[in-house]
mmCIF file of the N, C-alpha and C atoms, coordinates in Angstrom:
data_MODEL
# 
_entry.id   MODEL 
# 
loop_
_atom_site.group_PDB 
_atom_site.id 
_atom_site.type_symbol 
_atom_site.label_atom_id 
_atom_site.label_alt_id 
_atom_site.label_comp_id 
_atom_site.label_asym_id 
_atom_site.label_entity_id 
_atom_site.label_seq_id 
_atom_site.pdbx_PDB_ins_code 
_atom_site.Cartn_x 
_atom_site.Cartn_y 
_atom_site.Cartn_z 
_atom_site.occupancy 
_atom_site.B_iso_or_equiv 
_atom_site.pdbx_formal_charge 
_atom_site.auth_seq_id 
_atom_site.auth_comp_id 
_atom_site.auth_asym_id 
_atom_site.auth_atom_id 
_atom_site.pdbx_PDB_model_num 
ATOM 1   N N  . UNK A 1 1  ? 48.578 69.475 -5.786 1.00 0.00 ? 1  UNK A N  1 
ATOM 2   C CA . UNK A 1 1  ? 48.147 68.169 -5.303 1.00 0.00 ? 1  UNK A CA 1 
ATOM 3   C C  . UNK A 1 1  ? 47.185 68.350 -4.122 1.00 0.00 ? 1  UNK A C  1 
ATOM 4   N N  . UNK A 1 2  ? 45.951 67.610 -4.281 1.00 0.00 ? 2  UNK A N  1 
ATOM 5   C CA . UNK A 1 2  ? 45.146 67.723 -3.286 1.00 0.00 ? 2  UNK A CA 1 
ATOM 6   C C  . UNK A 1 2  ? 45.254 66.885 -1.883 1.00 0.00 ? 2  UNK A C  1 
ATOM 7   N N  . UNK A 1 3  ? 44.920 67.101 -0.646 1.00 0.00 ? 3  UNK A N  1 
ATOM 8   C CA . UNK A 1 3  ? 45.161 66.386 0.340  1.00 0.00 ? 3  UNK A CA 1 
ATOM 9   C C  . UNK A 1 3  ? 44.434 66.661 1.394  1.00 0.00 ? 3  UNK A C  1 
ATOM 10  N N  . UNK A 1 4  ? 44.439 65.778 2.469  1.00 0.00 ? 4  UNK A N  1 
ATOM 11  C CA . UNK A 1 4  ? 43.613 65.690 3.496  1.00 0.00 ? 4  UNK A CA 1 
ATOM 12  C C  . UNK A 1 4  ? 43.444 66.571 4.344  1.00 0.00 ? 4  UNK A C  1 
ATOM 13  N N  . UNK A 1 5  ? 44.906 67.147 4.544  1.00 0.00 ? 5  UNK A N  1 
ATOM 14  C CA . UNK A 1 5  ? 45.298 68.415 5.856  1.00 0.00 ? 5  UNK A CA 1 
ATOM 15  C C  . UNK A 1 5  ? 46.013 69.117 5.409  1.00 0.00 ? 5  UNK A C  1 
ATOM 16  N N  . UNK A 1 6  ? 46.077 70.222 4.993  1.00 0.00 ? 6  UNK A N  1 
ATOM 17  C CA . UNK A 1 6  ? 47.457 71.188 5.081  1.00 0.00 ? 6  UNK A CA 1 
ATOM 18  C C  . UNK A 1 6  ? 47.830 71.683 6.425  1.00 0.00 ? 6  UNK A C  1 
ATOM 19  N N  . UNK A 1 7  ? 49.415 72.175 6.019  1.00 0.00 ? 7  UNK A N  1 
ATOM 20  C CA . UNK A 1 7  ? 49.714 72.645 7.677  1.00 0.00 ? 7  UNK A CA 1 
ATOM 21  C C  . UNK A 1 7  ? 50.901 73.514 6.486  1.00 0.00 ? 7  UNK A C  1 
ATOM 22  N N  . UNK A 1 8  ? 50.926 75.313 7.410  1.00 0.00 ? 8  UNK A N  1 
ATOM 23  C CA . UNK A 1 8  ? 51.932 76.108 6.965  1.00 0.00 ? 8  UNK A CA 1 
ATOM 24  C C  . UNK A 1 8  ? 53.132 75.977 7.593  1.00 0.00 ? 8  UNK A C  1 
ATOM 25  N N  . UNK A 1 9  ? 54.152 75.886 7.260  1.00 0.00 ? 9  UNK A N  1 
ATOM 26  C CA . UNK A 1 9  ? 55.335 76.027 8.482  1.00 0.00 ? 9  UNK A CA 1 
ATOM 27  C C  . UNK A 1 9  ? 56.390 76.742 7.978  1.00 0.00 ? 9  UNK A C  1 
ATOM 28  N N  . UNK A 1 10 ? 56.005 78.140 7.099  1.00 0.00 ? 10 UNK A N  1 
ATOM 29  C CA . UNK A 1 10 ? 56.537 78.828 6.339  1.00 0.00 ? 10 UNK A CA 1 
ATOM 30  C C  . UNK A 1 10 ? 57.383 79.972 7.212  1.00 0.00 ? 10 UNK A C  1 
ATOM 31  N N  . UNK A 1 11 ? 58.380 80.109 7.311  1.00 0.00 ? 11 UNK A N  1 
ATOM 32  C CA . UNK A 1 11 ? 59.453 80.940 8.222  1.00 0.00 ? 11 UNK A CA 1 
ATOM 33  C C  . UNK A 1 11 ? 60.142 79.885 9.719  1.00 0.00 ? 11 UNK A C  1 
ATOM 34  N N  . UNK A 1 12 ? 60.013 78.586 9.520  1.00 0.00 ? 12 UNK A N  1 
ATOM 35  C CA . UNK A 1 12 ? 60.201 77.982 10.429 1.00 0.00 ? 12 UNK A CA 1 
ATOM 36  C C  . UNK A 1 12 ? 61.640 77.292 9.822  1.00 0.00 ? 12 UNK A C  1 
ATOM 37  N N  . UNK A 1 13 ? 62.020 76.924 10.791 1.00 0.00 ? 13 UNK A N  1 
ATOM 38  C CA . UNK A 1 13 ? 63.525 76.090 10.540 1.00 0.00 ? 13 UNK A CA 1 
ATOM 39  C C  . UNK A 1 13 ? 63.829 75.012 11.238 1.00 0.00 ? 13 UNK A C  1 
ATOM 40  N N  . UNK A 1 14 ? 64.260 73.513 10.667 1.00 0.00 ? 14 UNK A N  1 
ATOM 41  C CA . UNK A 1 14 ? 64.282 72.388 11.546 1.00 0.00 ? 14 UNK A CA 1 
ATOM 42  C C  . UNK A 1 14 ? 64.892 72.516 12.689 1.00 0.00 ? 14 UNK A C  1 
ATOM 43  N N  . UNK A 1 15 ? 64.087 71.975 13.681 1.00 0.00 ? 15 UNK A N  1 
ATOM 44  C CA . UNK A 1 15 ? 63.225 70.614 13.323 1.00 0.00 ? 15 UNK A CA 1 
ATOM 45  C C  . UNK A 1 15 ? 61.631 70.900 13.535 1.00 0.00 ? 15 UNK A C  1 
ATOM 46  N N  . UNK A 1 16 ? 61.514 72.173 13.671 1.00 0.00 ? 16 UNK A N  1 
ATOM 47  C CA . UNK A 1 16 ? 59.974 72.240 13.506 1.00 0.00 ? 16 UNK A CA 1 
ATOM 48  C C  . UNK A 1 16 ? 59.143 72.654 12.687 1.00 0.00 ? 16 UNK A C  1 
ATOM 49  N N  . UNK A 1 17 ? 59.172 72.562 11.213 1.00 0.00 ? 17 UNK A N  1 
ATOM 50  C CA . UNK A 1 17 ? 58.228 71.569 10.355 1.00 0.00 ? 17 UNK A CA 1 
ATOM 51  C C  . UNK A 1 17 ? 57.823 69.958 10.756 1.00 0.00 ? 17 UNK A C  1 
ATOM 52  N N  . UNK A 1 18 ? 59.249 69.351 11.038 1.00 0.00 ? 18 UNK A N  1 
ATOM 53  C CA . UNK A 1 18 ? 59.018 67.947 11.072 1.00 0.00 ? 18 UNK A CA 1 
ATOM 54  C C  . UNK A 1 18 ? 57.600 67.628 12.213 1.00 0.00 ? 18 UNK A C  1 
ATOM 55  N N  . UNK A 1 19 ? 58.321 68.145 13.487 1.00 0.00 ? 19 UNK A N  1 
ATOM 56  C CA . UNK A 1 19 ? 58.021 68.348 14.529 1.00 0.00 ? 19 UNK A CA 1 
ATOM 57  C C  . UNK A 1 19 ? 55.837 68.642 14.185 1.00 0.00 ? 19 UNK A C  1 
ATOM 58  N N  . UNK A 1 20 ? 55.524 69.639 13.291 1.00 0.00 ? 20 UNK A N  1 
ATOM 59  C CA . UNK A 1 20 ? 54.338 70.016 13.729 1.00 0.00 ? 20 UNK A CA 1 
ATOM 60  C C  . UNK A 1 20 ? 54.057 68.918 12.647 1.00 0.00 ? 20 UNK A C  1 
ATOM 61  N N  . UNK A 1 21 ? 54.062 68.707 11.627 1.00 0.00 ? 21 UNK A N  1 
ATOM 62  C CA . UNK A 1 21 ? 53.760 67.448 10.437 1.00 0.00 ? 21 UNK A CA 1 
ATOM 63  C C  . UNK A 1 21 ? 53.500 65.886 11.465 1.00 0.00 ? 21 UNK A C  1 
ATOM 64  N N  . UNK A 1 22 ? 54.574 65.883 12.427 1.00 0.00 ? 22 UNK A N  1 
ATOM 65  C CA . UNK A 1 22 ? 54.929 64.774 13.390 1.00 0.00 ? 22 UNK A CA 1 
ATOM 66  C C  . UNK A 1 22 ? 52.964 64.551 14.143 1.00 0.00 ? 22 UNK A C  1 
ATOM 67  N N  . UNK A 1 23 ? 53.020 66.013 14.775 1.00 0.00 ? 23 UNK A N  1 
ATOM 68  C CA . UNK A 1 23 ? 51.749 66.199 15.091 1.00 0.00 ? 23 UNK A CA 1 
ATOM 69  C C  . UNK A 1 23 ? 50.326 66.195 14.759 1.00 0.00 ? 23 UNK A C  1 
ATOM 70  N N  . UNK A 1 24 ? 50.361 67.084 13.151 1.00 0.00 ? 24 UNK A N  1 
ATOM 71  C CA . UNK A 1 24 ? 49.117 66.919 12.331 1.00 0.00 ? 24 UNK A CA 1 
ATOM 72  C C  . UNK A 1 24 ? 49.161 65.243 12.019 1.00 0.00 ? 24 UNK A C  1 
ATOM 73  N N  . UNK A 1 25 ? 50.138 64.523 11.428 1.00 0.00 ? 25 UNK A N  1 
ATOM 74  C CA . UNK A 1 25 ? 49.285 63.197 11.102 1.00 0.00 ? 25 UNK A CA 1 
ATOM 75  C C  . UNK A 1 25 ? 48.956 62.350 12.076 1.00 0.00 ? 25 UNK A C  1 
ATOM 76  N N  . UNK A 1 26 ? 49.128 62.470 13.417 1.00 0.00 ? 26 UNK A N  1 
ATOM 77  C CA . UNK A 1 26 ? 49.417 62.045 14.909 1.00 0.00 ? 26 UNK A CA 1 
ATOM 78  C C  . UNK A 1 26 ? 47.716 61.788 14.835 1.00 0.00 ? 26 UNK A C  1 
ATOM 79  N N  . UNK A 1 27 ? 46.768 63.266 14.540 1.00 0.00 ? 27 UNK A N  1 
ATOM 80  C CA . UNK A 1 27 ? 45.787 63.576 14.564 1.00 0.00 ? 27 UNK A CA 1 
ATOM 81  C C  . UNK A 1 27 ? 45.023 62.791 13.128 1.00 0.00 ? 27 UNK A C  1 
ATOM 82  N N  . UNK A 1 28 ? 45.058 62.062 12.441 1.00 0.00 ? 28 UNK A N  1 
ATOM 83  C CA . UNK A 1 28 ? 44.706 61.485 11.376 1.00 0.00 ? 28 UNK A CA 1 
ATOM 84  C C  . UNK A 1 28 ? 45.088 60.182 10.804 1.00 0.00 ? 28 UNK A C  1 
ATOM 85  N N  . UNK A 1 29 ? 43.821 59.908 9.815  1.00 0.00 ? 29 UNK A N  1 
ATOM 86  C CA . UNK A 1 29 ? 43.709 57.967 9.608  1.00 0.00 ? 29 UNK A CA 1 
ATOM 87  C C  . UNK A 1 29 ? 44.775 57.686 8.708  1.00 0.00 ? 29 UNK A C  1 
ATOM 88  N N  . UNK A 1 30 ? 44.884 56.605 8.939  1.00 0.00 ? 30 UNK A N  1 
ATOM 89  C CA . UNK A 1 30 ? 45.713 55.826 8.084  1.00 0.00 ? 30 UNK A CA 1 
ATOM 90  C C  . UNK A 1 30 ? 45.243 55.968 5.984  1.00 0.00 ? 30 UNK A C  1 
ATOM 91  N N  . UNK A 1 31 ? 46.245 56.279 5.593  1.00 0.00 ? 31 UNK A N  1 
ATOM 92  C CA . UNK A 1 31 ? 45.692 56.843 4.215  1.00 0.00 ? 31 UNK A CA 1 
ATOM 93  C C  . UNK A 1 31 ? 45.339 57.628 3.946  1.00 0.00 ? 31 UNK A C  1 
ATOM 94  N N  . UNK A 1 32 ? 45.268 58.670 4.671  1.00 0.00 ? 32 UNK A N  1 
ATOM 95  C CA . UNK A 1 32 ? 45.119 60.178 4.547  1.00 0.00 ? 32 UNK A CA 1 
ATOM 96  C C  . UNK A 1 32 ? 46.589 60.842 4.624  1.00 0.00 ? 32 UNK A C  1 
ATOM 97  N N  . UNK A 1 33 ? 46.255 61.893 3.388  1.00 0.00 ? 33 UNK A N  1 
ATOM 98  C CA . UNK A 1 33 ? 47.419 62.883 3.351  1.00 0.00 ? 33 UNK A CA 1 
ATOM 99  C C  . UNK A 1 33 ? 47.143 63.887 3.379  1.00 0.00 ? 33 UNK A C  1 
ATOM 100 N N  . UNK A 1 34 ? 48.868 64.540 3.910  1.00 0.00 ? 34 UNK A N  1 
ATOM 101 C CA . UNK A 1 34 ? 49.149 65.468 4.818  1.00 0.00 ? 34 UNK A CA 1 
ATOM 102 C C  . UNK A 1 34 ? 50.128 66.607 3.704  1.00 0.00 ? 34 UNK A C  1 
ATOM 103 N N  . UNK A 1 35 ? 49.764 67.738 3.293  1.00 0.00 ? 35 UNK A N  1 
ATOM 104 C CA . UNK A 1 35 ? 50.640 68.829 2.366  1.00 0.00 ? 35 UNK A CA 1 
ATOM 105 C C  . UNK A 1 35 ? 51.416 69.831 3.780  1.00 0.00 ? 35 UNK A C  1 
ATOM 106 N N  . UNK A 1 36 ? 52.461 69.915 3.980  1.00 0.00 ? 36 UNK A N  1 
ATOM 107 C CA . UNK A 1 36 ? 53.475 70.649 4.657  1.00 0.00 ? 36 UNK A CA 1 
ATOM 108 C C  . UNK A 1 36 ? 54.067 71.584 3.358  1.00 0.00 ? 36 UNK A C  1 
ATOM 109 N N  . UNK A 1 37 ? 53.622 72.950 3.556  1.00 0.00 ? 37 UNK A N  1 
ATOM 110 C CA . UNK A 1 37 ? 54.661 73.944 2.677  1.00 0.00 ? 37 UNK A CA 1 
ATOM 111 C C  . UNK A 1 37 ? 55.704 74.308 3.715  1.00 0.00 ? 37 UNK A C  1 
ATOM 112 N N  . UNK A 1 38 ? 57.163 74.829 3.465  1.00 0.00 ? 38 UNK A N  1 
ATOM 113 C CA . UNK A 1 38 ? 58.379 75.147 4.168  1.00 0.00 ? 38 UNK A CA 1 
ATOM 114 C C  . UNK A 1 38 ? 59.077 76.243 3.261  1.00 0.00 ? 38 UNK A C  1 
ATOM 115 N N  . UNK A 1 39 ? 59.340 76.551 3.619  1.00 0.00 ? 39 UNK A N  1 
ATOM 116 C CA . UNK A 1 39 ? 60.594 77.639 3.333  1.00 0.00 ? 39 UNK A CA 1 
ATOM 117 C C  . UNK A 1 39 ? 61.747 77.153 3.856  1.00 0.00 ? 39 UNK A C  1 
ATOM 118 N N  . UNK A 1 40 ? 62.306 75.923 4.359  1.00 0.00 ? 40 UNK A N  1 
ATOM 119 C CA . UNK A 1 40 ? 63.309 75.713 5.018  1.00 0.00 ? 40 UNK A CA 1 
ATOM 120 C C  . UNK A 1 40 ? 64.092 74.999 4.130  1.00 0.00 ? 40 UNK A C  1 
ATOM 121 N N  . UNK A 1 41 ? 65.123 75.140 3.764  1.00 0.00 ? 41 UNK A N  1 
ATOM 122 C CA . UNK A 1 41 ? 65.595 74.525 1.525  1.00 0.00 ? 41 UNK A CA 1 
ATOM 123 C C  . UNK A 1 41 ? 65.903 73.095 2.965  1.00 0.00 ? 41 UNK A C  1 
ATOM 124 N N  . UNK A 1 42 ? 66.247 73.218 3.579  1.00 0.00 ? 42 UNK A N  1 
ATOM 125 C CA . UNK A 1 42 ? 66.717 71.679 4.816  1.00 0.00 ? 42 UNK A CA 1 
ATOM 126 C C  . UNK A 1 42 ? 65.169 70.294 4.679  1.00 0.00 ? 42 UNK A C  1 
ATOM 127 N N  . UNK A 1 43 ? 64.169 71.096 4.893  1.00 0.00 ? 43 UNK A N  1 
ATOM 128 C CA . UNK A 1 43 ? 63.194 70.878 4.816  1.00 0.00 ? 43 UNK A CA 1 
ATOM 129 C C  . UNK A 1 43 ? 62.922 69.461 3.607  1.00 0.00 ? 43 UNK A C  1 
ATOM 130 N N  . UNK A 1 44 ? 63.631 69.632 2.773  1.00 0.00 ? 44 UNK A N  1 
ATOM 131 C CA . UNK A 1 44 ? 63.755 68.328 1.841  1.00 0.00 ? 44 UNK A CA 1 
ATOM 132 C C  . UNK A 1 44 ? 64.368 66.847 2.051  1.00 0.00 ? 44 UNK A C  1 
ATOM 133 N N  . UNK A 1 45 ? 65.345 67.150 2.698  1.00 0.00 ? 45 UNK A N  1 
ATOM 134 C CA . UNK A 1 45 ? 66.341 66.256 3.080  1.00 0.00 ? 45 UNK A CA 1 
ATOM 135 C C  . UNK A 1 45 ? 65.640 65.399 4.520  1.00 0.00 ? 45 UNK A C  1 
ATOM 136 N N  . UNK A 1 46 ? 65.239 66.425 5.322  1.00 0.00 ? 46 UNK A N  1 
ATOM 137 C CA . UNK A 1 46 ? 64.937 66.230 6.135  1.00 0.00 ? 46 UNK A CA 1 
ATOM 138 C C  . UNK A 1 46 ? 63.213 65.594 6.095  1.00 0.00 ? 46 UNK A C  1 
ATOM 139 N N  . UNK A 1 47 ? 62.669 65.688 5.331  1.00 0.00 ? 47 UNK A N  1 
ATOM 140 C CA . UNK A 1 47 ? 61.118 64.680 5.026  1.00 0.00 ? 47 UNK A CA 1 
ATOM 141 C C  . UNK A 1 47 ? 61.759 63.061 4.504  1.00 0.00 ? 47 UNK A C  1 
ATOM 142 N N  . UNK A 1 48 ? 62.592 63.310 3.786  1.00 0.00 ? 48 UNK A N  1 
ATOM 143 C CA . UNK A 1 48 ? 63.070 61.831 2.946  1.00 0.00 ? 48 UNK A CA 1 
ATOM 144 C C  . UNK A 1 48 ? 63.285 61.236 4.351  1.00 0.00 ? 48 UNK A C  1 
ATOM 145 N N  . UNK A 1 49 ? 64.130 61.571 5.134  1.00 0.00 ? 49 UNK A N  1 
ATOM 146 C CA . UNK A 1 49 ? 64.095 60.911 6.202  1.00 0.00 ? 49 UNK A CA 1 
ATOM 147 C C  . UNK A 1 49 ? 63.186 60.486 7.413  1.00 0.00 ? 49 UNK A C  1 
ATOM 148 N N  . UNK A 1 50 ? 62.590 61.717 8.107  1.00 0.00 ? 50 UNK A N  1 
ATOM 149 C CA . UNK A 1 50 ? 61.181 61.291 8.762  1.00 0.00 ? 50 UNK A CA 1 
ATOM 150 C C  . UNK A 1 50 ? 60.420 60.452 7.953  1.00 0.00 ? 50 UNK A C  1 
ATOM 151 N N  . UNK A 1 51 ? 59.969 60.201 6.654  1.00 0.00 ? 51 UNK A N  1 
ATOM 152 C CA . UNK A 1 51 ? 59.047 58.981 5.820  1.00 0.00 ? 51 UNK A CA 1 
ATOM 153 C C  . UNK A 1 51 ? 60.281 58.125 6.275  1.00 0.00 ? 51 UNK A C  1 
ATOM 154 N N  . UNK A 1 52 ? 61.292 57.669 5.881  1.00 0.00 ? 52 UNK A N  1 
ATOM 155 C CA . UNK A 1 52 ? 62.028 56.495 5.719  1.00 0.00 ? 52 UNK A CA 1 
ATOM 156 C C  . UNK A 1 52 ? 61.846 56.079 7.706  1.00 0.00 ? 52 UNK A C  1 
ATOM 157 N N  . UNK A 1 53 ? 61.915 57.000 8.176  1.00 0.00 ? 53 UNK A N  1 
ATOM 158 C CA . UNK A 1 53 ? 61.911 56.499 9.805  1.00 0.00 ? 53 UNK A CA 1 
ATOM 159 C C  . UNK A 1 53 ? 60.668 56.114 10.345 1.00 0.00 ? 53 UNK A C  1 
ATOM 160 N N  . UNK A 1 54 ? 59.493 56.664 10.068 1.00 0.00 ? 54 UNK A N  1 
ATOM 161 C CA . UNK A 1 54 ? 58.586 56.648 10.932 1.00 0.00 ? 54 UNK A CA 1 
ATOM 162 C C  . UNK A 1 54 ? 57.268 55.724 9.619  1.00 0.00 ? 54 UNK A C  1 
ATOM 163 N N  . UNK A 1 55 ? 57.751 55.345 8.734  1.00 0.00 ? 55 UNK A N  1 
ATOM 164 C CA . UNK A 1 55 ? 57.029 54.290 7.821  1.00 0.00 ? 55 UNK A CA 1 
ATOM 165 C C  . UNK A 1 55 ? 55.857 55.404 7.033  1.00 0.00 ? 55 UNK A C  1 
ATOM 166 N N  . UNK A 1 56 ? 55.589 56.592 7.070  1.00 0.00 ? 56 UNK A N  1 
ATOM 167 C CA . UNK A 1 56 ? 54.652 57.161 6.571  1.00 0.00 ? 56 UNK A CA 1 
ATOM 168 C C  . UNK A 1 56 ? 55.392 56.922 5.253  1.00 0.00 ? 56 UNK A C  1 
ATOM 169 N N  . UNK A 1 57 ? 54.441 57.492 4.068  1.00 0.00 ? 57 UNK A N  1 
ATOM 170 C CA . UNK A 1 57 ? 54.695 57.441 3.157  1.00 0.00 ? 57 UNK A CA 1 
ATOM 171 C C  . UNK A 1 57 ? 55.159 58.866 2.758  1.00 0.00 ? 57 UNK A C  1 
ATOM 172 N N  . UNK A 1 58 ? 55.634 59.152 1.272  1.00 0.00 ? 58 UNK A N  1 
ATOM 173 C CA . UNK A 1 58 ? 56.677 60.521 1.298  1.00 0.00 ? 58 UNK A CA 1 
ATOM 174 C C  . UNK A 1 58 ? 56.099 60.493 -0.143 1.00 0.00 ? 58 UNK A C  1 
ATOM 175 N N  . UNK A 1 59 ? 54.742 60.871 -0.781 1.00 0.00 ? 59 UNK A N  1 
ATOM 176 C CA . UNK A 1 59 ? 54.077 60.644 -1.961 1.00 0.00 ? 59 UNK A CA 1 
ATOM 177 C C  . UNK A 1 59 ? 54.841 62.003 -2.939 1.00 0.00 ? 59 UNK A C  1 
ATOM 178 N N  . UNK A 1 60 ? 55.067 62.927 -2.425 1.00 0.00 ? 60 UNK A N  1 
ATOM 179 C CA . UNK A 1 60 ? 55.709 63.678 -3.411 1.00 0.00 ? 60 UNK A CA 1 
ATOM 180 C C  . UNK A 1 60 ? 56.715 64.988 -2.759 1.00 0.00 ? 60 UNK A C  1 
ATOM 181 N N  . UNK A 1 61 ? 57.308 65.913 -3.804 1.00 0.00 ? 61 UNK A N  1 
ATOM 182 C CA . UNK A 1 61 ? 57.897 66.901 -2.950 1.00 0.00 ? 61 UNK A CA 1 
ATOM 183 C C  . UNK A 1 61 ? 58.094 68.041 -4.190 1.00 0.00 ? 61 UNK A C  1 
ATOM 184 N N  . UNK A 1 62 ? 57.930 68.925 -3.704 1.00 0.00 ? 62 UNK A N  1 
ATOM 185 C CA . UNK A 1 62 ? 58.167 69.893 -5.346 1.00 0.00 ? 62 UNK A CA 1 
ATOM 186 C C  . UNK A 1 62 ? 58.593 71.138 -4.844 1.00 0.00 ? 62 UNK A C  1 
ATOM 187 N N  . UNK A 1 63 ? 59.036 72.397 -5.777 1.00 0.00 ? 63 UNK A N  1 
ATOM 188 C CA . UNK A 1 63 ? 59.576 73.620 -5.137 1.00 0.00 ? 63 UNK A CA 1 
ATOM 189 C C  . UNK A 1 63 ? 58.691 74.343 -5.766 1.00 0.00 ? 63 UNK A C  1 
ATOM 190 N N  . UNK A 1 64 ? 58.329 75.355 -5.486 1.00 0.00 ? 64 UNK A N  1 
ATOM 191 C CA . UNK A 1 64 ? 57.340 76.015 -6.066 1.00 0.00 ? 64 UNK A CA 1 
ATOM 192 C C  . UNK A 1 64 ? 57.732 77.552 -5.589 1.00 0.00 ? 64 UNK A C  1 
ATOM 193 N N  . UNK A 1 65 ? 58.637 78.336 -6.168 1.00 0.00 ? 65 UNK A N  1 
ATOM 194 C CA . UNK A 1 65 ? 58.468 79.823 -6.052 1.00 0.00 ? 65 UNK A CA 1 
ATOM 195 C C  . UNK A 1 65 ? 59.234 79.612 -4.160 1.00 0.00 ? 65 UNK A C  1 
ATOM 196 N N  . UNK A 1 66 ? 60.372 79.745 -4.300 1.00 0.00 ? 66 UNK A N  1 
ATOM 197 C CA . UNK A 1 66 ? 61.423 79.030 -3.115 1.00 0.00 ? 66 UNK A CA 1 
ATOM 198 C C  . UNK A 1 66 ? 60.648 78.659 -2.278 1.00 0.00 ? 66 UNK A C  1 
ATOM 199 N N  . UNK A 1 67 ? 59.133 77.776 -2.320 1.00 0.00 ? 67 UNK A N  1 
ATOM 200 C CA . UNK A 1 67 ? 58.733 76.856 -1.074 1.00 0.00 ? 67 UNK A CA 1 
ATOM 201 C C  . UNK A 1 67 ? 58.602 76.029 -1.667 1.00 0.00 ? 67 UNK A C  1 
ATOM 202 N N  . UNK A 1 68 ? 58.864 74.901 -0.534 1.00 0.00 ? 68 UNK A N  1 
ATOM 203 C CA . UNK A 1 68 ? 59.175 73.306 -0.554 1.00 0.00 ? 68 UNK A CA 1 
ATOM 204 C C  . UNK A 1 68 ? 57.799 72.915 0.233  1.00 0.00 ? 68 UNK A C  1 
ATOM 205 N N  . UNK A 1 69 ? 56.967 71.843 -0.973 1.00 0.00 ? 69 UNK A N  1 
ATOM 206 C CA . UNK A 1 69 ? 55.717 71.494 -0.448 1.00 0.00 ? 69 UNK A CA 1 
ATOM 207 C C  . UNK A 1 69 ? 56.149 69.922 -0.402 1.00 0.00 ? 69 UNK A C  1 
ATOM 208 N N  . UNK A 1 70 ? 55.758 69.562 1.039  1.00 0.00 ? 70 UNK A N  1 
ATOM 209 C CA . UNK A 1 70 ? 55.741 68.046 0.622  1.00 0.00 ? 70 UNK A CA 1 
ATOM 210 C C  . UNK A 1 70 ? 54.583 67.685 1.303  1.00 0.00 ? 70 UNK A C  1 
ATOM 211 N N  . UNK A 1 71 ? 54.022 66.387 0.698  1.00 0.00 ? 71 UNK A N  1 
ATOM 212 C CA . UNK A 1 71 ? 53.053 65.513 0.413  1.00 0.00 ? 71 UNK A CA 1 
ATOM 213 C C  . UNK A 1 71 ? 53.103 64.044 1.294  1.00 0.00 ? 71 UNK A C  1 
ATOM 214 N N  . UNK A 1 72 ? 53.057 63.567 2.288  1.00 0.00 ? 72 UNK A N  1 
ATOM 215 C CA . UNK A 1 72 ? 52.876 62.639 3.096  1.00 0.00 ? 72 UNK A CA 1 
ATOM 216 C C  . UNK A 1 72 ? 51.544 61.778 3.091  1.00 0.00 ? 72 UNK A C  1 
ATOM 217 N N  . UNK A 1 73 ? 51.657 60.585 3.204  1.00 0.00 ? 73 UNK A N  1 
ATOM 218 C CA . UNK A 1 73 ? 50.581 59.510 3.462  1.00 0.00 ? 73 UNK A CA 1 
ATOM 219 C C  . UNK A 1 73 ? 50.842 58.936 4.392  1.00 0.00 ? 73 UNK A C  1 
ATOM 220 N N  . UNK A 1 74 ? 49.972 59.207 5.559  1.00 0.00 ? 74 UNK A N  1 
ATOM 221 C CA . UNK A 1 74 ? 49.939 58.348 7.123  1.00 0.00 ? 74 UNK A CA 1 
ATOM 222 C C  . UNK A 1 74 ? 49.410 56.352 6.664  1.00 0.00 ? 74 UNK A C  1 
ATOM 223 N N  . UNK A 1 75 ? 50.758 56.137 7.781  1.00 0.00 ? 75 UNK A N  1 
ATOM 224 C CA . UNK A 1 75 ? 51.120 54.716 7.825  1.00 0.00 ? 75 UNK A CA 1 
ATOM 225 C C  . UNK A 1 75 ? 49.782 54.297 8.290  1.00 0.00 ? 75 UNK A C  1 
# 
C-alpha cells in the first residue's frame, strides 16, 4: 500500500512506535497517510486504539513476514 510518509520502528517496543507515528503525522495534512512497519506483535492492538483515540483514521493493518505494517490517515 502506497502512502504519504513511511516511518521504521522496527526493534522498538510500546509505546514508541505510537509515540514516533504520534509525531510523523503531527508533521502532516489532513488526508495524508502515514505506513508505520513494527516488529512489536503489541503494535496491533495498540494502533486500533491510538486511531479510535486521537480520530485519525486506521485504513489498514497486515503482517507481512513477522512485521506489522499499519496504514493511518491524518484527521
Amino acid at each position: 500500500m502506497q502512502a504519504d510518509k513511511e516511518i521504521d520502528t522496527r526493534g522498538l517496543n510500546c509505546p514508541l512506535p505510537i509515540l514516533k507515528a504520534k509525531k510523523a503525522l503531527s508533521d502532516m495534512s489532513t488526508g495524508q497517510t502515514l505506513k508505520v512497519v513494527s516488529t512489536d506483535q503489541g503494535s496491533i492492538r495498540d494502533f486500533q486504539a491510538f486511531a479510535r483515540q486521537t480520530g485519525n483514521e486506521l485504513v489498514g493493518q497486515e503482517t507481512v513476514n513477522n512485521e506489522f505494517v499499519h496504514v493511518l490517515r491524518r484527521r
